[in-house]
C-alpha positions in Angstrom: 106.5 114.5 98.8 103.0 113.2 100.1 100.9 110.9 97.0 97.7 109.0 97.4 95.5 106.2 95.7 94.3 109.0 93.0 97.5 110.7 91.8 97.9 113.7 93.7 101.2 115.0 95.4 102.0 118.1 97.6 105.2 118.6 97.8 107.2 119.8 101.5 110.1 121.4 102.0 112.5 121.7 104.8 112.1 125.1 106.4 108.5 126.0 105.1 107.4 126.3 109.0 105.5 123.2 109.1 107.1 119.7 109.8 106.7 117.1 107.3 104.3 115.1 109.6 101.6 118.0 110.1 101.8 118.4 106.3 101.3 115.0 105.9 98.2 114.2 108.0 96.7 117.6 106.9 97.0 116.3 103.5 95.6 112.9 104.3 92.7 114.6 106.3 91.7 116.7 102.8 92.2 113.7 100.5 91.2 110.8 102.6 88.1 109.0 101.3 86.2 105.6 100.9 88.0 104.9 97.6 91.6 106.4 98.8 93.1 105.1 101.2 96.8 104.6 100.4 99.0 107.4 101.1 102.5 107.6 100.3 105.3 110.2 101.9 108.7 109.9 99.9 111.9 111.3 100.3 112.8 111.1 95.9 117.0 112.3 97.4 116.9 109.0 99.3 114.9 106.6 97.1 112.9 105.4 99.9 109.3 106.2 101.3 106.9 104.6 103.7 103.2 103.9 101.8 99.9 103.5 104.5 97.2 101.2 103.5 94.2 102.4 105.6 92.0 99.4 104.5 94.1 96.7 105.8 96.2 98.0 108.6 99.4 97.3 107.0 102.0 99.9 106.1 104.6 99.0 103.4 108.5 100.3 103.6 109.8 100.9 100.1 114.0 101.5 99.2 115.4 102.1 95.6 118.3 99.3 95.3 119.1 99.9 92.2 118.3 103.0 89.8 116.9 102.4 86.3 119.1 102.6 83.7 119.3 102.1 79.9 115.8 101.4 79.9 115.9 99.0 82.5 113.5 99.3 85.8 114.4 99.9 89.1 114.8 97.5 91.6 112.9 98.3 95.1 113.2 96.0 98.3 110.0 96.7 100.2 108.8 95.4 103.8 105.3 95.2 105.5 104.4 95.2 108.8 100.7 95.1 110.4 99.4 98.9 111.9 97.3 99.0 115.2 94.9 101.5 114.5 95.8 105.2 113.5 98.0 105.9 116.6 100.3 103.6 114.6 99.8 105.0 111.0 100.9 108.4 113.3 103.8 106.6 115.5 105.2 105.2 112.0 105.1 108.5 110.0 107.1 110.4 112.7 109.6 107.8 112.9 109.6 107.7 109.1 110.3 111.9 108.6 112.8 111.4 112.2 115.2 108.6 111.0 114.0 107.2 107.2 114.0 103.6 106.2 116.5 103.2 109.0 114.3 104.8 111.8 111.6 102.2 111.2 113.3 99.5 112.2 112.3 99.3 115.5 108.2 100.1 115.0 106.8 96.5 113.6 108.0 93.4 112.4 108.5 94.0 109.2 107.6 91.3 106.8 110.1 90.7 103.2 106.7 89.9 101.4 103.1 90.7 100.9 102.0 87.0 101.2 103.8 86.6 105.0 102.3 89.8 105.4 98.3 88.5 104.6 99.1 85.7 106.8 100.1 87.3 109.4 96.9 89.9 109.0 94.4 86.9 108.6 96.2 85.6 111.8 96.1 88.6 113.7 92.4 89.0 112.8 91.6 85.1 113.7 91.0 83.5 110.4 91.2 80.2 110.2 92.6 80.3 106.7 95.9 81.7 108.0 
């Protein structure tokens, strides 16, 4: 399923005649705005999705280690990684539908947390606070 920064989800489904990606962006291109810019695609089987964050050029990679259970949370492990404008938001959503969790391993350096992650953005950008 595809989720923004306001709530909505489209659902895809194998064998609708349009791949997961072109769904995706088509869905990004309707919903995209000033104040939404984080898009989500999930695969809920696999407990695992890739979110975008179009304001910072980062992207996050999110797995379900553990299922909630007896009112307890879930556990996630997420990774970050800096994106090079949209050609990388598109490179990282094709390898995402291609191969999952797994299939990103090889687009990014992906980051265990979001404060490595803001130092390596303020780096990247030149900011002496790095």
């Amino acid at each position: 399923s595809f989720t923004d920064d306001k709530g909505v989800e489209k659902k895809w489904r194998a064998g609708s005649g349009r791949t997961a990606s072109a769904e995706f962006w088509e869905f990004v291109g309707d919903r995209s705005a000033g104040d939404n810019e984080v898009f989500t695609v999930e695969d809920e089987e696999l407990g695992e999705g890739i979110q975008l964050h179009f304001y910072a050029d980062t992207a996050a990679r999110v797995m379900t280690v553990r299922k909630g259970r007896g009112g307890s949370d879930p556990e996630y492990r997420v990774e970050y990684t800096l994106i090079d404008g949209m050609s990388g938001y598109r490179t990282l959503v094709s390898a995402y539908v291609r191969g999952g969790w797994a299939g990103l391993d090889r687009h990014g350096s992906w980051l265990p947390d979001a404060a490595e992650l803001e130092r390596a953005r303020r780096r990247r950008d030149g900011r002496p606070d790095a």
